[in-house]
C-alpha positions as CSV (number, residue, x, y, z in Angstrom):
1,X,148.0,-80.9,-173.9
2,X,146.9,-81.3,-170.7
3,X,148.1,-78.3,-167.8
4,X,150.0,-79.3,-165.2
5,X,147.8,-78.3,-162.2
6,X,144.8,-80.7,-163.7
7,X,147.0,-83.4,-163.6
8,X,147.8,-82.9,-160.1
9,X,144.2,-82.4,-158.8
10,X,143.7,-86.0,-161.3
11,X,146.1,-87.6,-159.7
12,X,144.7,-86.7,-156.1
13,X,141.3,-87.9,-156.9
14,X,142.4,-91.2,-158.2
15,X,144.5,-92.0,-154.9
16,X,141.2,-90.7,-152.8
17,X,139.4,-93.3,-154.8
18,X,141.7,-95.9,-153.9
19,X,142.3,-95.7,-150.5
20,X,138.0,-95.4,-150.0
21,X,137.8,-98.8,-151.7
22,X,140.4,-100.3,-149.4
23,X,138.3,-98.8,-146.3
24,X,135.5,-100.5,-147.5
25,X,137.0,-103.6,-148.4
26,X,138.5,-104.1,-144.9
27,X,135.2,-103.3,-143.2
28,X,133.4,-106.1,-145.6
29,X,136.3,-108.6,-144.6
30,X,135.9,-107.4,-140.4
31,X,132.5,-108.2,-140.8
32,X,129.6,-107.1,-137.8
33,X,130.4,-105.9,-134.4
34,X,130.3,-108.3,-131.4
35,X,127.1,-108.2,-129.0
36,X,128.0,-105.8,-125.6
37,X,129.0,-108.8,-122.7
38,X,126.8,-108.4,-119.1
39,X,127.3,-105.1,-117.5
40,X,129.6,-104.9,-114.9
41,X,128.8,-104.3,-111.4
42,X,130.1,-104.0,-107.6
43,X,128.4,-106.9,-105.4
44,X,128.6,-107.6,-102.1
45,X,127.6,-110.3,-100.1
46,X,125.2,-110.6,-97.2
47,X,127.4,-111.0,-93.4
48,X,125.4,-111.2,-90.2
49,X,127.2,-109.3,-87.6
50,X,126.6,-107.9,-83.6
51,X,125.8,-104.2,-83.9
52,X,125.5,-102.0,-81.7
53,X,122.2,-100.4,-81.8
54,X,122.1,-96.1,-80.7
55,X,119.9,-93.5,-81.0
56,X,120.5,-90.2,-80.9
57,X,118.1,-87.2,-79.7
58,X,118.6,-83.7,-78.9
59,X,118.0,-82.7,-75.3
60,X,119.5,-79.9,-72.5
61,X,121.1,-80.6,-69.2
62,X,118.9,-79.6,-66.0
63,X,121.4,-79.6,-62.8
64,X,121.3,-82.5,-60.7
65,X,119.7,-80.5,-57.4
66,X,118.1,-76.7,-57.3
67,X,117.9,-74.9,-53.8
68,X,115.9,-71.5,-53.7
69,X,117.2,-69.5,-50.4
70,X,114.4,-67.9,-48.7
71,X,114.4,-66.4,-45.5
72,X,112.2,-68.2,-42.8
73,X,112.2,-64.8,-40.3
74,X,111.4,-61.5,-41.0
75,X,114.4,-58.7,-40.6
76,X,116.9,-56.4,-41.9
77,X,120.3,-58.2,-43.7
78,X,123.2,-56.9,-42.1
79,X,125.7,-59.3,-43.8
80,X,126.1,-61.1,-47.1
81,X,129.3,-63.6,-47.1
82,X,129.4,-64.7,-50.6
83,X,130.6,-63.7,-53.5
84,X,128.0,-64.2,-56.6
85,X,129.0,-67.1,-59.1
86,X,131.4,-68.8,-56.4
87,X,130.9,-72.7,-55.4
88,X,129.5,-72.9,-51.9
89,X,129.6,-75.8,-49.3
90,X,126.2,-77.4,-48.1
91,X,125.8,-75.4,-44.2
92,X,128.1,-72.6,-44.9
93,X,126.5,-69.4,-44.1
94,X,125.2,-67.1,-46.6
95,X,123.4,-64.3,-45.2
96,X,122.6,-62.5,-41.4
97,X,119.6,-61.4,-40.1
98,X,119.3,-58.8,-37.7
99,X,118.9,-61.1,-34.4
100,X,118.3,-58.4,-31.7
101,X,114.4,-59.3,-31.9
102,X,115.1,-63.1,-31.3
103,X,117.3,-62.6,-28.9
104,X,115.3,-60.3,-26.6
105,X,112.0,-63.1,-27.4
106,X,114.8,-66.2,-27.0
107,X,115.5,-64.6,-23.3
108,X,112.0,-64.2,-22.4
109,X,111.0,-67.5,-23.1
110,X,114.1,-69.0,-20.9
111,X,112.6,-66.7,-18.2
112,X,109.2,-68.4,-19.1
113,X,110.7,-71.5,-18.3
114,X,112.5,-70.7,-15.0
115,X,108.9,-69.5,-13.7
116,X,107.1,-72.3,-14.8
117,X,110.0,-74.5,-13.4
118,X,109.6,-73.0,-9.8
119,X,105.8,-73.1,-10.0
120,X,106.2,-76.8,-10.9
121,X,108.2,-77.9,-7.7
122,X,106.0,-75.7,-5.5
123,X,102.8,-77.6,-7.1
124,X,104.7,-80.7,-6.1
125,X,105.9,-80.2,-2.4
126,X,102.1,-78.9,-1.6
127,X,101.0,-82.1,-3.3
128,X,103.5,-84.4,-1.7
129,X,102.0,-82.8,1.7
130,X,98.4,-83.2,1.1
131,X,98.8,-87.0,0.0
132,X,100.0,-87.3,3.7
133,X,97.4,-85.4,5.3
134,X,94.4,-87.1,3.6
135,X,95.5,-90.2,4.8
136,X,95.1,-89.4,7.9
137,X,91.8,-87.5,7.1
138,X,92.8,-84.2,8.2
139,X,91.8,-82.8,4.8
140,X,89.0,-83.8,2.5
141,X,89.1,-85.7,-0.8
142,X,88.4,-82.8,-2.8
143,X,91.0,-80.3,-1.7
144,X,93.4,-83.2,-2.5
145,X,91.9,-83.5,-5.7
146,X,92.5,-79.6,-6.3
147,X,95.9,-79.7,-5.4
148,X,96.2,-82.6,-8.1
149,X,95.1,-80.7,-10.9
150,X,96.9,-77.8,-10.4
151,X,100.3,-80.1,-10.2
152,X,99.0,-81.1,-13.9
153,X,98.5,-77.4,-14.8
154,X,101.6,-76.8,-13.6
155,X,103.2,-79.4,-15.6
156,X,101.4,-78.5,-19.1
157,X,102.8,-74.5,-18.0
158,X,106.7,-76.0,-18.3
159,X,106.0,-77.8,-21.3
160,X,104.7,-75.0,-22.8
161,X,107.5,-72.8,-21.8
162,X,110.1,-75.1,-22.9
163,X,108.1,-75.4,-26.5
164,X,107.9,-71.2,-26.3
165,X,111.7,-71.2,-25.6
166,X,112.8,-74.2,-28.5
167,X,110.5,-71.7,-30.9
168,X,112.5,-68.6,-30.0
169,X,116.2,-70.4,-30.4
170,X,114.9,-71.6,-33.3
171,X,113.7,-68.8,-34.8
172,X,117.1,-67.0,-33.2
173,X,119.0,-69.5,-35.5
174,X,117.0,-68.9,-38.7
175,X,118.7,-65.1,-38.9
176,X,121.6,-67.3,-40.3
177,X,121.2,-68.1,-43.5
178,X,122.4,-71.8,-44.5
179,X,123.3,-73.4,-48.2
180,X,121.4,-76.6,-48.1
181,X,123.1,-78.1,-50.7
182,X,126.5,-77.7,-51.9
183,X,127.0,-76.4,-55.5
184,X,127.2,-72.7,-57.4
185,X,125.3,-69.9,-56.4
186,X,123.8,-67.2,-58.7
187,X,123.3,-63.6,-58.3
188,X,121.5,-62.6,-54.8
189,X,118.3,-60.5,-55.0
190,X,118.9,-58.3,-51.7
191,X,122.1,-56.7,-50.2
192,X,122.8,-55.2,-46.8
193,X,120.2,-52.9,-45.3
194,X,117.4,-55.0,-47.1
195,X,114.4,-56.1,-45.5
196,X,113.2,-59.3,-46.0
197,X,110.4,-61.6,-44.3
198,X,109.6,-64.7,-43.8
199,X,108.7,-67.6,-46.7
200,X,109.0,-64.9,-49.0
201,X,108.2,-65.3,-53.0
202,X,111.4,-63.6,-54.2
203,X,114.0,-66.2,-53.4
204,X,117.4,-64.5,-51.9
205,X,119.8,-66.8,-54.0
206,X,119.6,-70.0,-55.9
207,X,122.4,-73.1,-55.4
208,X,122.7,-75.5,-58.1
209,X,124.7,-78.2,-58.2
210,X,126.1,-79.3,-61.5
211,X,128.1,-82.3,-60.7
212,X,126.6,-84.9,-61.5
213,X,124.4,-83.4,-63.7
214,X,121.0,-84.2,-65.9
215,X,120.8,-84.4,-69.4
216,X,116.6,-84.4,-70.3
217,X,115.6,-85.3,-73.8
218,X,112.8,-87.2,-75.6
219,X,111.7,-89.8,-77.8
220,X,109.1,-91.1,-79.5
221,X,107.0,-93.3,-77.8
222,X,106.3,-95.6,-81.0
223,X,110.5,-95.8,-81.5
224,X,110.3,-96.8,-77.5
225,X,107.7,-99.2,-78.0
226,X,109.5,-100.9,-81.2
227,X,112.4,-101.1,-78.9
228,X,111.1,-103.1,-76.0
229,X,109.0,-105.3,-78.3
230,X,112.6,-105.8,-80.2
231,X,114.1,-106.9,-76.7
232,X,111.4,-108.9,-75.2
233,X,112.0,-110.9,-78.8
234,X,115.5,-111.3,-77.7
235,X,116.6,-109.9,-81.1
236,X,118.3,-106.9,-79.3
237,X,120.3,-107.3,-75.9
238,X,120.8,-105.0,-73.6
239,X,124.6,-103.6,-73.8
240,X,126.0,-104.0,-70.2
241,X,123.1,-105.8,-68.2
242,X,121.8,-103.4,-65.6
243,X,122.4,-100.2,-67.3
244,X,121.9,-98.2,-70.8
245,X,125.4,-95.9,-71.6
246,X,125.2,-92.5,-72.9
247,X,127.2,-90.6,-74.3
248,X,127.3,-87.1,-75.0
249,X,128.1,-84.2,-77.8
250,X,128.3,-81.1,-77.4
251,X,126.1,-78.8,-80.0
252,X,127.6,-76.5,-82.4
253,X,130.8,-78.5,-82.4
254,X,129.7,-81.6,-82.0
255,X,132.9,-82.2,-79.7
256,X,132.2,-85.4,-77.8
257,X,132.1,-85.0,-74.1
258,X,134.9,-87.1,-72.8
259,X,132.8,-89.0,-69.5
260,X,129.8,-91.5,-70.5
261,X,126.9,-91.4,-68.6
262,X,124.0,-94.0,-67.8
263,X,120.1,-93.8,-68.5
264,X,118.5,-93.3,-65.6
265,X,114.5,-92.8,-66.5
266,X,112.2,-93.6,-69.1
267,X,109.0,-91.4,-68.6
268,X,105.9,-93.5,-68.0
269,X,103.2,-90.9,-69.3
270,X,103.4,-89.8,-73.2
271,X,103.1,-86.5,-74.1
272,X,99.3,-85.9,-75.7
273,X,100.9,-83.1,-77.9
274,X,104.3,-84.3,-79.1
275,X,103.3,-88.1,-78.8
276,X,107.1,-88.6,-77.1
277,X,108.5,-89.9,-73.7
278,X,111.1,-87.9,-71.8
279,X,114.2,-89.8,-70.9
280,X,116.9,-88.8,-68.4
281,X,120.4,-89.5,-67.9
282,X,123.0,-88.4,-65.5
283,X,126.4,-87.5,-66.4
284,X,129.7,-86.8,-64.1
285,X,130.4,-83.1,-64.6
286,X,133.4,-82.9,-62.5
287,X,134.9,-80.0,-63.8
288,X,131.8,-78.4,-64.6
289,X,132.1,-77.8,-68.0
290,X,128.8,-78.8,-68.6
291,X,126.2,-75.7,-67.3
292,X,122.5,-76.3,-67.0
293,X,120.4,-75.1,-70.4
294,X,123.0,-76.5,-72.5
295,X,121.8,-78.0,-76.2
296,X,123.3,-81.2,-76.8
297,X,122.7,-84.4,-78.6
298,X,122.6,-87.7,-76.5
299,X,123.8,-91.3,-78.2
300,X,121.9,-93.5,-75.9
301,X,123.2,-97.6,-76.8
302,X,120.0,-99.2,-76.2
303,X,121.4,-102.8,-77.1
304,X,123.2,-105.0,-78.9
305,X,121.4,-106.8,-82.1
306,X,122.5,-109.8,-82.7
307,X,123.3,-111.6,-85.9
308,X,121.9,-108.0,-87.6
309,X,122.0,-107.4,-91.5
310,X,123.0,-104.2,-92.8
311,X,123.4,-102.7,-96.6
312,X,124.9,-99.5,-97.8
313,X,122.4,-96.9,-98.0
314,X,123.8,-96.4,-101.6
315,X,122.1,-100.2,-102.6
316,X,118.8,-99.3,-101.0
317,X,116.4,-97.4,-104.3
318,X,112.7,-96.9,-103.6
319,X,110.0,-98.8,-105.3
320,X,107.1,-96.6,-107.1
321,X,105.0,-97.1,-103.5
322,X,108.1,-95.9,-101.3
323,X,109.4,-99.3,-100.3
324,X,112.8,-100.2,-100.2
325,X,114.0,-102.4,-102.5
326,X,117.5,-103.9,-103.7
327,X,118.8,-105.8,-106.6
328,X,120.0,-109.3,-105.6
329,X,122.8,-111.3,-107.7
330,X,120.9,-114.9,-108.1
331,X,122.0,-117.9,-110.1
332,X,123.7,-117.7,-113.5
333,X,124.8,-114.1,-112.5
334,X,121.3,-112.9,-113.0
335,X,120.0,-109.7,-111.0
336,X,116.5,-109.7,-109.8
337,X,115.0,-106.9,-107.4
338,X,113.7,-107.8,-103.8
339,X,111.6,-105.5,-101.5
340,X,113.3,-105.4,-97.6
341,X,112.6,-103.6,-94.5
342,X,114.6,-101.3,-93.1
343,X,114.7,-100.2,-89.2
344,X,117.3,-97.4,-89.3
345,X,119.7,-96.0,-90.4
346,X,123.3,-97.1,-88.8
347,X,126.0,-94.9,-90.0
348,X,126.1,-95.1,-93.8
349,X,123.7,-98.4,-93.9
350,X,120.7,-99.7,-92.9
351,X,119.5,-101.8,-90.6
352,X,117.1,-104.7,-92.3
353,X,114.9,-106.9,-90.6
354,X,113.0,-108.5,-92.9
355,X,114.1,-109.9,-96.9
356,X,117.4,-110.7,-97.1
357,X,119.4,-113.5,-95.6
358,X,123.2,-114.5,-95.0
359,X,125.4,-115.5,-97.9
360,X,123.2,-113.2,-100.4
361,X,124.8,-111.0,-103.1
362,X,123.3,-107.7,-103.8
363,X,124.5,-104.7,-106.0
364,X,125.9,-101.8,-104.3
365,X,127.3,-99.7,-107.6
366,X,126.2,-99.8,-111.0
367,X,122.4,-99.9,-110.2
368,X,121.8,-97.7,-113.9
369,X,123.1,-100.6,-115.3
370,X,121.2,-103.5,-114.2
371,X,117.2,-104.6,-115.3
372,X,115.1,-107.8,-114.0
373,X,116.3,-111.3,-115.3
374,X,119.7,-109.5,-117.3
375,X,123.0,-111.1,-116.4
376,X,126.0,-109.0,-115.0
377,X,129.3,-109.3,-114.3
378,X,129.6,-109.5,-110.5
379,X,133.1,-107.3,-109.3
380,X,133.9,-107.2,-105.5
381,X,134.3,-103.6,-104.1
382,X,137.3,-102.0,-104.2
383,X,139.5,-102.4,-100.8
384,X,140.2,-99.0,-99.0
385,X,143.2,-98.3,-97.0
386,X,142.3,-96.5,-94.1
387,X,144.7,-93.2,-93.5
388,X,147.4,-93.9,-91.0
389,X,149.1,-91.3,-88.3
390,X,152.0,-90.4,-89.4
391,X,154.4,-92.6,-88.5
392,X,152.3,-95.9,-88.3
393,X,152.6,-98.0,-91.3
394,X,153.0,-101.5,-92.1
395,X,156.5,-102.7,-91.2
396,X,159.0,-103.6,-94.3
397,X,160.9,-106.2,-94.4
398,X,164.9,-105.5,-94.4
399,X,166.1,-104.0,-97.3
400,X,163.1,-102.9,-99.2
401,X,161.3,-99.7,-99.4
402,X,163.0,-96.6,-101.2
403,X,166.6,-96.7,-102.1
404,X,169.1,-93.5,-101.2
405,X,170.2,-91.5,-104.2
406,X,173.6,-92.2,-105.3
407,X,176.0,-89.8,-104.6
C-alpha cells in the first residue's frame, strides 16, 4: 500500500510533466521569431535659410576721450573747486594758481608797450619832418636815412612789447586751471598750499569722458580674412549697409546691455605675437553704467548669409581623421555617411558650407543605430511647444476647455 504523501509528490510530477510538453508543443506550432524591421530614427530635412552671422569676442571698454591736467605755469595752488569723482563741464575751472607773479610781469609789459608806443610817434613826427627838409636839401640823404631806420626800430620795439605783454596775460590766465573736456574727474594729486610747475610729469587730475564710450577687443586675423573673402563672394551681406551693429554683455552675468552700438575700426596692422586684429566699437553710455576697464563680451553681426545651411550639432560625429561627417537618408530609406564642412558654430548648429544641399534628409537621433547601406525607418522630430507667459495661450473656442465642478 502506497502512503499518502508519495502519492501526492506522484501526482505533482505527473502534472509538471504535462504542462512541460504543452510548453513545448506550442513553441514547435509558433515556429521561429520574425527578423528585427529597419531601426528607427529621427530625420530631418535640409532648409536653406538667411542667418544672421555674429561673432562674439571678449574685450574692455576704454573711455571715449582722456585729458591729463597739468599745470602750464609754475606756482603755489591756492584753490581747488571740485570735488573728486564728480562730472565736470568742458571750461569750468578746476584749480588757482597763485597770480601775484603774473600780474606784477602782465603790468610791466603794458608799461613796455606804452613806452614803446610814445617812442613810436616821436620816431614818426621827426621822420615826417626830415622828409620835408631833404626835399628842400637842407639836410643830407643820410641823416634822412638815419631817421628811417630808427622809425623801423622803433616799430619792431612796439611789436615786441605787445608780443611781451600777450605772453604775460597769457601766462596770467594759465593760473586758472580749465577742464578741456567735459566728463568725470578722478582723484587730484595736489591740494591747497602745493607747489606745482609748469608741464609737469605728475598730472594734477585726469577727465574722462564715458559717454559714448569704447569697447576694444580682438580677432583673429585669419577669422577676418575668411570674412571678407566670404563677402567679396557675396555669400554673406552686410546687415544694415553702412554699418556693423554690436551688441554688448556684460561679464560675470552675462546681462545684455540694453543700447546697441556700431563697429567703428578694424585694425590694419596684425599683431606678430597673438596673430589678431583689434577692432573697436562705440557704444552710448548715457547713464554711465558702463566704466572704463570693464570685461565684456562683444556680438559683432558681421552679415547676413544668405540661403545658409545649418545641422544640429547633435548630427555632426567625427570621422577617424577629425572631419565632420553626417549620415544622410538616400533612396529606399537607406543611410549612407557624407563628409561636410563646417564654418561655426551658430547657436546649437553649425554652419556648412560645403556637402550638403536643400531637400536632403539627414539623421539627427539614433546615430548608434544606423551603419552604411542599412535601411531605417525615417521619424520626424518631435514638435516642442515653446513655454508661454503666463497668461498667453492659444485662444479656445467657446465652450471648451475645463468644466466647473458641480456643486
Amino acid at each position: 500500500m502506497v502512503k499518502p504523501n508519495r502519492a501526492i509528490h506522484l501526482a505533482l510530477l505527473a502534472a509538471l510533466a504535462a504542462a512541460l510538453a504543452g510548453c513545448q508543443d506550442k513553441k514547435q506550432a509558433a515556429g521561429p521569431a520574425p527578423a528585427p524591421g529597419p531601426a528607427e530614427v529621427t530625420v530631418t530635412t535640409i532648409q536653406p535659410q538667411d542667418l544672421p552671422v555674429t561673432t562674439e569676442l571678449p574685450g574692455r571698454t576704454a573711455p571715449f576721450r582722456v585729458a591729463e591736467i597739468r599745470p602750464q605755469v609754475s606756482g603755489i595752488v591756492l584753490k581747488r573747486f571740485f570735488q573728486e569723482g564728480s562730472d565736470v563741464k568742458a571750461g569750468e575751472q578746476l584749480y588757482q594758481i597763485d597770480p601775484a607773479t603774473y600780474e606784477a610781469a602782465l603790468a610791466s609789459a603794458q608799461a613796455d608797450v606804452q613806452k614803446a608806443e610814445a617812442n613810436l610817434q616821436a620816431a614818426r613826427n621827426k621822420a615826417g619832418r626830415y622828409g620835408d627838409l631833404v626835399r628842400n636839401s637842407v639836410v643830407s640823404k643820410q641823416d634822412y636815412d638815419d631817421v628811417q631806420a630808427t622809425l623801423k626800430q622803433n616799430e619792431a620795439q612796439l611789436a615786441a612789447a605787445r608780443a611781451s605783454l600777450n605772453l604775460a596775460q597769457i601766462n596770467l590766465n594759465y593760473t586758472k586751471v580749465f577742464a578741456p573736456i567735459s566728463g568725470r574727474i578722478g582723484k587730484s594729486s595736489v591740494t591747497e598750499g602745493a607747489l606745482v610747475t609748469a608741464n609737469q610729469a605728475t598730472a594734477l587730475a585726469t577727465v574722462q569722458q564715458f559717454d559714448p564710450i569704447y569697447v576694444d577687443v580682438t580677432q583673429t586675423a585669419s577669422q577676418l580674412m575668411a570674412l571678407r573673402e566670404a563677402m567679396e563672394s557675396g555669400r554673406i551681406r552686410p546687415a544694415e549697409p553702412g554699418k556693423i551693429p554690436v551688441s554688448l554683455l556684460l561679464d560675470g552675468s552675462g546681462t545684455p546691455y540694453p543700447i546697441r552700438g556700431d563697429l567703428q575700426f578694424a585694425g590694419v596692422t596684425v599683431d606678430p605675437g597673438t596673430s589678431s586684429v583689434q577692432l573697436r566699437a562705440v557704444f552710448p553710455n548715457p547713464k554711465q553704467d558702463l566704466l572704463p576697464g570693464l570685461f565684456v563680451r562683444a556680438r559683432i553681426e558681421q552679415g547676413i548669409a544668405a540661403g545658409a545651411i545649418t545641422v544640429p550639432q547633435a548630427a555632426v560625429s567625427r570621422g577617424p581623421d577629425g572631419s565632420a561627417r553626417v549620415w544622410v537618408v538616400g533612396d529606399g530609406n537607406k543611410v549612407a555617411p557624407r563628409t561636410i564642412k563646417t564654418e561655426r558654430p551658430v547657436g546649437n548648429a553649425w554652419l556648412v558650407s560645403e556637402g550638403l544641399t536643400p531637400g536632403e534628409r539627414i539623421v539627427i537621433e539614433g546615430l548608434q543605430k544606423v551603419k552604411p547601406g542599412a535601411e531605417v525607418k525615417p521619424v520626424p522630430p518631435p514638435n516642442t511647444v515653446a513655454a508661454l507667459p503666463d497668461g498667453a495661450g492659444p485662444k479656445l473656442p467657446d465652450g471648451a476647455g475645463p468644466k466647473p465642478a458641480a456643486k
